[in-house]
Every structure is written in C-alpha cells, then in structure tokens.
C-alpha positions in Angstrom: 106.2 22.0 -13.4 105.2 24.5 -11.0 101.5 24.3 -12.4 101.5 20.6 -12.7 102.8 20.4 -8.8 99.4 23.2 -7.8 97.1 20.8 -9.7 98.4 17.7 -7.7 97.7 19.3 -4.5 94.3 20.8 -5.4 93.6 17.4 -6.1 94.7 15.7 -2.9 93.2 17.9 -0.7 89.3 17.5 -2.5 90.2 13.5 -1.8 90.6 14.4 1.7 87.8 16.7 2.2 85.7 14.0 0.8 87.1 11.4 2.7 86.0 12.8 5.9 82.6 13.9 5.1 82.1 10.1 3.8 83.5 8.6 7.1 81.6 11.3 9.4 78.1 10.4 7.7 79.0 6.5 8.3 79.3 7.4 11.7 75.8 6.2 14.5 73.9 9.0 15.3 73.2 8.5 19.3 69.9 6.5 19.6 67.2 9.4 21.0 65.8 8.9 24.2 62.3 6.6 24.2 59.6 8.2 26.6 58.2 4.9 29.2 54.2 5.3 28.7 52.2 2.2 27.9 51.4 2.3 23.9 48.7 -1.0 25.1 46.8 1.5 26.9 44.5 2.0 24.5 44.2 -0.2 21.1 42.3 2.2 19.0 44.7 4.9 19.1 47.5 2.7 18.3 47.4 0.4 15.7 50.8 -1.1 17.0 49.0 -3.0 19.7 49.2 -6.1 20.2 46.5 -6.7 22.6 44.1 -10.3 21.7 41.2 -8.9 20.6 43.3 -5.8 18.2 45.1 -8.7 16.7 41.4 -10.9 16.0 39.8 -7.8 15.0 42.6 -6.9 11.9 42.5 -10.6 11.5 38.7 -10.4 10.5 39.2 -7.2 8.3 41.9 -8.4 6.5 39.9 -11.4 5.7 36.7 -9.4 5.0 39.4 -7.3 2.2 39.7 -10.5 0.3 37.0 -11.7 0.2 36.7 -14.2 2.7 33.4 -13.2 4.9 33.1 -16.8 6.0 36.3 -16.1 8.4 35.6 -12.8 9.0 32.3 -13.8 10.6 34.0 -16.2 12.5 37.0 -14.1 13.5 34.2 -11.5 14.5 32.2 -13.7 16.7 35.3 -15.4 18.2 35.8 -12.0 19.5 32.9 -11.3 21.1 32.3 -14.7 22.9 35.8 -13.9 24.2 36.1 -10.5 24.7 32.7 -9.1 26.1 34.5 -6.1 27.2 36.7 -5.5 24.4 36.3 -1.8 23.4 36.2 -3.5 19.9 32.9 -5.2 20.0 30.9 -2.5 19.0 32.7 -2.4 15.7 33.1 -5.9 15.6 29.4 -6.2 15.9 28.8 -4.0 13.0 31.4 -5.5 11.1 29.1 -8.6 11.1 26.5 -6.9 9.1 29.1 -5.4 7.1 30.4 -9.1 6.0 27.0 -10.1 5.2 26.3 -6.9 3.4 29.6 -7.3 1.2 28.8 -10.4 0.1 25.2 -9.8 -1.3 22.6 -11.8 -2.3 18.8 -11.8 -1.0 19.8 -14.1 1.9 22.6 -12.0 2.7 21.3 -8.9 2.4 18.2 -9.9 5.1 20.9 -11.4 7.4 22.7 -7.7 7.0 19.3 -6.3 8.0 18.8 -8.1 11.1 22.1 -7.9 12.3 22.2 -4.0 11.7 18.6 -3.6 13.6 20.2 -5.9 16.4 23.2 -3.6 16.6 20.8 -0.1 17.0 18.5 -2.3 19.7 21.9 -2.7 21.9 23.6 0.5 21.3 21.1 3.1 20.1 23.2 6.0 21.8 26.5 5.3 19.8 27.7 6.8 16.4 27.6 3.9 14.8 24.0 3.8 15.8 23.1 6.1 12.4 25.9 4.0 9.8 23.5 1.1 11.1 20.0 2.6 9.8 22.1 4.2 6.8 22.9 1.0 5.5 19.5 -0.7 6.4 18.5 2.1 3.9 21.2 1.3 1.4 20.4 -2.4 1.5 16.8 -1.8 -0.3 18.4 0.9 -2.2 20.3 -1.4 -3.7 17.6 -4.0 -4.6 15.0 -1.1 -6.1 13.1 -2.1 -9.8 12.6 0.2 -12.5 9.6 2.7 -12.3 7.2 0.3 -14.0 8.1 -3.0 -11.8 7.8 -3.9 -8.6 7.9 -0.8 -6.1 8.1 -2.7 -2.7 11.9 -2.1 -2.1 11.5 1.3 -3.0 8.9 2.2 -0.5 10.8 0.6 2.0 14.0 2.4 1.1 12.1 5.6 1.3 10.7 4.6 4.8 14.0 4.0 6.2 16.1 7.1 5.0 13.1 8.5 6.7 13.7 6.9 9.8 17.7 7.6 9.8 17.2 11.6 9.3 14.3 11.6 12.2 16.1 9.9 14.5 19.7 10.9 13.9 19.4 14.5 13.2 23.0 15.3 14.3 24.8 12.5 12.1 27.5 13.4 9.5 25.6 11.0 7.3 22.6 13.1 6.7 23.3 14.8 3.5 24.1 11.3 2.2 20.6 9.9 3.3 18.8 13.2 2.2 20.2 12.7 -1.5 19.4 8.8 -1.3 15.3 9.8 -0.4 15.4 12.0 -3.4 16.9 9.4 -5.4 13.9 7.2 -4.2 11.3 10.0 -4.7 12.2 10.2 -7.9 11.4 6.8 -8.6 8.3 6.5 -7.1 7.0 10.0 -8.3 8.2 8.4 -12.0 5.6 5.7 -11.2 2.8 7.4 -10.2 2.8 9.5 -13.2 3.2 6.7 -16.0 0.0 5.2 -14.1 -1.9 8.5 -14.3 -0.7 9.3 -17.7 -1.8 6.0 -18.8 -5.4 6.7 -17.0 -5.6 10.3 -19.1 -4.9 8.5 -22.5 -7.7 5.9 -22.0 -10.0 9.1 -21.0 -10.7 7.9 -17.3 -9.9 11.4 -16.4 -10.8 10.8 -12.6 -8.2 8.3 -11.9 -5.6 10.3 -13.8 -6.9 13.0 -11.9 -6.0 11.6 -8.6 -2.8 9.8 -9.3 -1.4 13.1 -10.4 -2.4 15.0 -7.3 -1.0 12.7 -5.7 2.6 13.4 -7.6 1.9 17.1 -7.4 1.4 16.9 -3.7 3.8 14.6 -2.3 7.3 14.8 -4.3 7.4 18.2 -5.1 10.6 18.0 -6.5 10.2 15.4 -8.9 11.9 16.4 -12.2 8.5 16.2 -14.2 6.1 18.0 -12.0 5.6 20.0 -14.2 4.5 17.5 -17.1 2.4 16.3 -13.7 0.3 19.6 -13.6 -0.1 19.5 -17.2 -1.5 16.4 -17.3 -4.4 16.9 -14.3 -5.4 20.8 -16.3 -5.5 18.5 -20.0 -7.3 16.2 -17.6 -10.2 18.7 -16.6 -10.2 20.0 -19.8 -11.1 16.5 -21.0 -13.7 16.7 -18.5 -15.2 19.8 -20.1 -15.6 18.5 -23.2 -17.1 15.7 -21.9 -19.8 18.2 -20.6 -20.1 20.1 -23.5 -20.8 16.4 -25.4 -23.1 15.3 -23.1 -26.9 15.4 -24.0 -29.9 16.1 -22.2 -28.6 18.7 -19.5 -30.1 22.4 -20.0 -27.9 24.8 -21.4 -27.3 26.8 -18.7 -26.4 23.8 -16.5 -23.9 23.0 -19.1 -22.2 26.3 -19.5 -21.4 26.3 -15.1 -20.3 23.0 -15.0 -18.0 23.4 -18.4 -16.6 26.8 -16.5 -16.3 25.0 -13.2 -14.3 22.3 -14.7 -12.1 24.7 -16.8 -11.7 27.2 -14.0 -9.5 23.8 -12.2 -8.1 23.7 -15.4 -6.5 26.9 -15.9 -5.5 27.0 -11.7 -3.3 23.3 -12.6 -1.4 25.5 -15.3 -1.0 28.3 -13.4 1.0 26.6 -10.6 3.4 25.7 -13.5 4.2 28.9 -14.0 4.8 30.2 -10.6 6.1 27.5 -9.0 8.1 25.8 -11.6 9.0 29.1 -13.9 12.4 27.6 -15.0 10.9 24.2 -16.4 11.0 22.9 -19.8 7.2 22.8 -20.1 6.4 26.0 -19.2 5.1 27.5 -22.7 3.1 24.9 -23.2 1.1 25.9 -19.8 1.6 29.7 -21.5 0.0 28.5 -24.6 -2.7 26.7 -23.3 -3.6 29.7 -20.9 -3.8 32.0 -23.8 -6.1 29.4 -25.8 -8.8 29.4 -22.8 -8.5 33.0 -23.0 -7.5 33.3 -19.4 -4.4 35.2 -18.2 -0.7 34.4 -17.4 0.5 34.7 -14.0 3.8 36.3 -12.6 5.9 34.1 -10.8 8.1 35.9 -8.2 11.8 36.5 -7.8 11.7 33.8 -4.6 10.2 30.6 -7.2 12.2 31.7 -10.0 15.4 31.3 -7.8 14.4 28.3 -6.4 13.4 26.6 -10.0 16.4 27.7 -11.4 18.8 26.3 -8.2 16.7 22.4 -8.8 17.1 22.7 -12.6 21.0 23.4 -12.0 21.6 20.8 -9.7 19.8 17.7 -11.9 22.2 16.2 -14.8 21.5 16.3 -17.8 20.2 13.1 -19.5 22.6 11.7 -22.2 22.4 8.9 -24.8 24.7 6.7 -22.6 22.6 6.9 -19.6 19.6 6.2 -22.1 21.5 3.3 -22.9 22.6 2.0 -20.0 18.8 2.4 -18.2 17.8 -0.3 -20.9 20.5 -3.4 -19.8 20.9 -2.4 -15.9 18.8 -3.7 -13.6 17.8 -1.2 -11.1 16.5 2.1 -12.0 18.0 5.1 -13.6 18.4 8.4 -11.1 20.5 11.1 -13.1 17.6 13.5 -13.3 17.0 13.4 -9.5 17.4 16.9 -7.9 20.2 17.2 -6.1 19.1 20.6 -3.7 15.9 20.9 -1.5 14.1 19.1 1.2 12.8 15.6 0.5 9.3 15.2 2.2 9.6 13.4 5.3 6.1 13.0 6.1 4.0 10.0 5.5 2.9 10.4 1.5 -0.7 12.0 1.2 -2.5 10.2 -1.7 -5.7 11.6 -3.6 -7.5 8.4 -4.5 -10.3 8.2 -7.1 -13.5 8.1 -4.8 -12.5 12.1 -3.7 -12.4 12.8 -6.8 -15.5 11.7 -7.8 -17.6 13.5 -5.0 -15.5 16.3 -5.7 -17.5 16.3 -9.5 -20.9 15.5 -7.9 -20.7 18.8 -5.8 -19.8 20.6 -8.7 -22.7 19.1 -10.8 -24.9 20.2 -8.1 -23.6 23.5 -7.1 -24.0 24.2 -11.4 -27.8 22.8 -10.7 -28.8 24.9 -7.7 -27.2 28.0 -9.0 -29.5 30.8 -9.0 -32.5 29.0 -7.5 -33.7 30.3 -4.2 -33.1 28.3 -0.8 -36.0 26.5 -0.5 -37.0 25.8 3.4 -37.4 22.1 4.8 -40.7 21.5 5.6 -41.4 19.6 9.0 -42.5 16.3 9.3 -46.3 16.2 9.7 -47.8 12.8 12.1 -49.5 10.4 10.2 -53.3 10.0 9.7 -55.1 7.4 10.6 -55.5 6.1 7.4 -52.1 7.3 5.4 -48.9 4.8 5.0 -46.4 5.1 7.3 -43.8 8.3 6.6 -39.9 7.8 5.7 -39.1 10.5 7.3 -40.7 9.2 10.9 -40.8 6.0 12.9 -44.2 4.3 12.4 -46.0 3.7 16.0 -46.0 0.2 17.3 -49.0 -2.1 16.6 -51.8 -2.1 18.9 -52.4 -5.5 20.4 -55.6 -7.1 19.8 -57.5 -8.9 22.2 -60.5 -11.4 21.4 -63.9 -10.7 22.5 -65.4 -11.0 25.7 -67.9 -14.0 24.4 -65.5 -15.7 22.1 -66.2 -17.5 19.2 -66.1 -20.9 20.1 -63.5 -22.0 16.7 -60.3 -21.2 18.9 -59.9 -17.9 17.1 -60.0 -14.4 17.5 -62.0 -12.1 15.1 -60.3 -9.0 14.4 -62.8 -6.3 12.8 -62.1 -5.4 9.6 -60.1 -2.0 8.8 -64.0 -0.8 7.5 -65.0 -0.9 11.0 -63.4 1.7 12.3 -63.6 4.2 9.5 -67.8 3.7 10.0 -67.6 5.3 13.3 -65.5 7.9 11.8 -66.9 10.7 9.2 -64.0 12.4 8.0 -62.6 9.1 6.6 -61.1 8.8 3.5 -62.1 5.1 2.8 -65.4 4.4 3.3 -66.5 0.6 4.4 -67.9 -1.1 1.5 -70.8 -4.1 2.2 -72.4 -4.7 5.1 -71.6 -3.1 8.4 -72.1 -5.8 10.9 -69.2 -7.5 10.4 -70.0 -9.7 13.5 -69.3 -13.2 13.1 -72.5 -15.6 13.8 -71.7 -18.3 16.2 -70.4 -21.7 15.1 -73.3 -24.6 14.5 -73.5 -27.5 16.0 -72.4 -30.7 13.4 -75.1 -33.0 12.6 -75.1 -36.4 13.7 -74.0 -39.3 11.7 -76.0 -41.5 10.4 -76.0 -45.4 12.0 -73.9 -47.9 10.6 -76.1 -50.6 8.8 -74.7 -54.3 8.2 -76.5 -56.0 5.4 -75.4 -59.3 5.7 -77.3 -61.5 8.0 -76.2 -63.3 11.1 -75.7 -66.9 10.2 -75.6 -66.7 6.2 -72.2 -67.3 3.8 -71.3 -65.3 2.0 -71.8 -66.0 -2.1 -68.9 -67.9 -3.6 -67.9 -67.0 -7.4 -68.5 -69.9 -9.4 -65.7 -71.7 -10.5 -64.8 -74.0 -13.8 -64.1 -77.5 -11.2 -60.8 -77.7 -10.1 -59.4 -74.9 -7.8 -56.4 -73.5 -8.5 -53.4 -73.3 -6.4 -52.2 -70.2 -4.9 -48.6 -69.9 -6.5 -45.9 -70.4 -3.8 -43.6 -67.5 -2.5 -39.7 -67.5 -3.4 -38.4 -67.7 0.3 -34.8 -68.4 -1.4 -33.7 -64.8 -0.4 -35.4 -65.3 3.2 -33.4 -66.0 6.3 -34.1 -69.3 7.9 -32.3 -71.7 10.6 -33.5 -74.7 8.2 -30.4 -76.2 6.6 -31.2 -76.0 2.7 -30.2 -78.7 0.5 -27.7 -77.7 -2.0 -28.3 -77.9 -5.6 -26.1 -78.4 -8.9 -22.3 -77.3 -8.4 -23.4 -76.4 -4.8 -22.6 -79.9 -3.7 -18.8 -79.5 -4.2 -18.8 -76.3 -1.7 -18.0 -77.9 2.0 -18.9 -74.9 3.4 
C-alpha cells in the first residue's frame, strides 16, 4: 500500500507541473513597443508601401511574370504619365523594354531596341544605363545564324558588346559582355576560315591567303587559329609549287621566288608553335617544318602558360552538342575560350588586292636580285624633227599666219614640213621634189560662151503627126479632193441623210 500510495502522488504532482507550464505558455506575451518613423518614406526600401505608383509598379511585374506584357506595358506607361516624379520611372521605363524583350519576336525584339536606346539617351549617368546596352547586345545575340548563314546579327552583336565595355567600364556586367564578344568572335572567326579554307581547296591561294590573315589577325583567340596558320603556310607552299611548275622563267629567278614564297611558309608555322604551343595541331606544324628542312622554334614559358590557360577554359566538344548544333537554330559556342581579352578594336581585314601586290614585289625583288642599280637617265628636249617624248610635255603649236600677198582662194598656205628642213643641214629628213613649194596665183575663169536660140521669132513649132482624131487627156480622180461643191450621191449613198 505504502508503494501504491508514492506512485499516486508522483503521479499527481507531474499533472500539476504540467498543468502550469501549459497554462503559462497560453498566456499573451506583452505586445513590444512599435518605433513612430514613416515606413512611406521611401518605397524602394520597403516593399510594404503602399504608395500609388509602388502598387502600379508590382502590378506591372506581376503581370509581366505571367505572361501578360500587354498589361504590363500599360501598367508601365500608366505610371509614367502619372507619376513623372515617381522614383520608379527609371525602372519602369526599362521595364518597357523588358516586356517587349520577354515576349520576342522580330517586331518585338526592334521595339526592345528602341526603347532600351531611348532609356540610355534620357539617363546615360544611371546604372541601369549599362543593363540597357547589355541587352541591346543580347537582343542580336539571340537572333545570330550559324557560321555559314547570314552574319549581319553577329556583326552587330559584336559591335554593341563593344560599345557596352567602352562606355561602361566600371559596370558589374562586364565579365558577362566580355564572354558574350568571345562567344560572337568565335562565330565570325568560324566564318572567315570555312571561306578561306574553301578558297585554298579550289587553289586560289591569294584569297585564302587573305581571309586567313584576317582570322589570324583579328580573333586571336579563336579555337582554330591554329588550323588558320596552317592553312595560309600550306597556302604559300601551294604557291611555290606553282613557281616551280611554271614555264618560261630562268632558273635562277625560279629558285628566289620558290624560297621567298617558302620562307612565308615556314614563318605561318612557326607562329603555331610559339604562340599556340598547347594546340592540337601543333605536330603537324612540327612535321611540316622538318620536311622543308627548316628548324623548330622554342616557344617560351609566358605562351606555353597562356595556351595552356585558353585550352583549359574551352569545353570540350561532345556528341550531344554535335547533335544538337544540327536541329538548333542559332549557332553552337562550346569551344569559345572562356579566359583572355576579346579585341575591341574595329576588325583589321587583309583583302585579296594586298595580297596580290605583295607577290608582284616578290617576283620583282627575285628579278632584280643581283643586278646592279642602274641610274635614271634624264630626259633629253626634243629635236626638231623627233616625236614628242612620254616622259615630257610637248610644246604648244606655233600659230600660223597667211602670207603677206594672200592667195586670193580664201585660204592660207602652210609650207610644207620639207621647207624647213631645206634651210636646215643637219636634218634628218630631207625634202623630196621640188623646193619652191610656192603656190602660183589663182587664174582668172573663162567666160561663158553666149546663149544661142535656134528657133526663130514668129515660126511654130513642128507638131508630131497624128493618126486623125486627137485623143483626150484622161481626167483626174478629184474623188479624194476637198471641194465646197455638194457631190451627188451614188448607189446605197442615197439612203444616208447626212
């Protein structure tokens, strides 16, 4: 009993330990003391406001979330026509673009240019200034073709990331826009190359020639410069043989043209090797260095680090991207570098025509090597009797003048070019025929002769004799003639009243 009794009392006093715990947790904890300051002060700190234009600004977001840019827009504008002084109209005036942006299309997606160059013209000082021209950027990143369509929207992609990192140096957004204008370069660079590769399988080795160059020089960090500087050394190899093939120059011509043209050659795979030492094509610039006999460079510590960082930083190309480049529309940038400086400057291009005077001064320094300076000789006047020189303005004419006693035919005699060389001894051309060349004077025309009428005053003439009766002179058709006579009408002419 005396154990059952503890167990009882143990057990009432946990119930009313319990019990008042329970009932001192129901109890109100004393509301805290609220500080008075405004919380409408100012709206962007406080997304409790309530203020008109906070509310018509989450309205338009809310709507541009679902879908609804229509409303948003409207929302938007609604809110600037009201609130000119709102310190929500710079965002609401990007959020325009924004809805136009979202929504897509070509239509769209010019609207959501104009409206994002409208918002830099009217505040080119604020933040928001550089998410403008970033997405001005994104909005022909978007629309780029693949490498062998059209490049327009790339090019103009390119040119505006340009224009974002020039003007908004500072901007939080820059390492975003750098990797975009790599993304771009890639793309162009990829363009440029099919095109000269193209050029260098048909054997017009100038134009491959200069489309490379232009690769090599302006997008350094393509991911197939080196395939780039293979092509323009194969390329003046190509125009080697071409030498060595073609007939009719000496031999010695041929051998210092065929070095010239190998010597640019070997330098093309040369830069492979020092600046590109950690590309995939490198032995094949090794191998054909050793087959011209010519030797491999060293590339330094600096190159080999810096190759090695860009080939780290590109991803690697796998069947599902290979896949995938084949049904997507725009193009595919996986093997875009993702370390270095884009070029910023305006792209230098190598066109054909420099590469073609480029040749002709190596054809003629290979002529003219080894053959002594020879010295200009100066222009010597002209002779009296010698054609005019190329080199030196002919005199004007001398004017002539007529004789003092004229000719009396309304002429002037010139002498003949014999004339003069008579008088002179050292002349080349001597006068042939006579040398009075003067004319005579002009005759006086004989008279002519009186007319002479043979027909007598007074006398007919003779008539032709005739058979008797004299025929009639046939009458003229005056039917077609104009006349104020009115004509008599014949046959079904009568009906007509008129």
């Amino acid at each position: 009993m005396n154990r059952l009794s503890k167990k009882f009392a143990v057990a009432a006093l946990a119930v009313l330990v319990l019990g008042g715990i329970s009932a001192q947790a129901r109890e109100k904890k004393p509301p805290k003391h609220k500080k008075n300051q405004d919380l409408s002060a100012n709206p962007l700190a406080n997304v409790n406001s309530k203020q008109p234009d906070k509310v018509l600004f989450d309205k338009a977001m809310v709507s541009m979330k679902k879908g609804r840019f229509d409303v948003a827009r409207l929302t938007l504008q609604t809110l600037l026509n009201t609130y000119p002084d709102s310190e929500y109209r710079m965002r609401a005036k990007l959020a325009v673009g924004d809805t136009w942006f979202k929504e897509g299309g070509a239509a769209a997606l010019t609207q959501a240019e104009a409206e994002y160059k409208d918002f830099i013209t009217f505040f080119p000082q604020a933040p928001e200034a550089a998410e403008a021209q970033m997405k001005v950027g994104d909005i022909y990143y978007q629309q780029m073709e693949k490498p062998d369509r059209d490049y327009t929207n790339a090019q103009r992609a390119e040119e505006e990331y340009r224009n974002m990192i020039n003007q908004f140096p500072d901007s939080s957004l820059i390492p975003r826009a750098k990797q975009r204008l790599r993304d771009v370069q890639e793309v162009l660079a990829e363009r440029e190359t099919q095109i000269g590769l193209y050029y260098q399988s048909r054997e017009n080795f100038v134009a491959a020639i200069a489309r490379l160059e232009t690769v090599v020089d302006t997008y350094p960090l393509y991911s197939k410069s080196d395939m780039a500087l293979l092509g323009i050394g194969d390329a003046y190899a190509g125009e080697a043989h071409s030498v060595e093939m073609a007939p009719g120059l000496p031999g010695a011509v041929r051998e210092r043209l065929r070095s010239l043209y190998n010597d640019r050659a070997a330098a093309a795979y040369n830069k492979v090797i020092t600046r590109y030492p950690m590309a995939p094509r490198v032995e094949d610039a090794r191998d054909r260095l050793v087959a011209m006999n010519r030797p491999i460079p060293e590339p330094t510590q600096a190159a080999i680090a810096e190759s090695d960082a860009e080939e780290r930083s590109r991803q690697p190309l796998r069947f599902t991207d290979r896949t995938l480049g084949l049904i997507q529309h725009g193009p595919s940038v996986v093997e875009a570098v993702h370390v270095g400086e884009p070029s910023l400057g305006d792209p230098k291009r190598t066109l054909a025509p420099d590469i073609t005077k480029q040749n002709i001064a190596l054809f003629q320094s290979a002529v003219n090597e080894g053959r002594p300076a020879q010295p200009v000789a100066a222009a010597k006047p002209t002779g009296a009797n010698e054609p005019p020189r190329s080199d030196q303005p002919s005199e004007a004419p001398v004017q002539m003048q007529a004789p003092a006693g004229g000719t009396g035919v309304g002429v002037s005699i010139v002498s003949a070019p014999g004339a003069a060389a008579a008088t002179d001894p050292n002349a080349v051309v001597k006068p042939v025929g006579p040398t009075n060349t003067t004319l005579p004077t002009a005759e006086k025309p004989a008279e002519a002769p009186d007319q002479v009428n043979e027909i007598k005053p007074g006398s007919a003439p003779a008539q032709v004799a005739t058979t008797g009766k004299k025929k009639k002179a046939p009458k003229a058709d005056l039917s077609d003639e104009s006349s104020s006579k009115k004509k008599k009408k014949k046959g079904l002419g009568k009906l007509n009243p008129f």
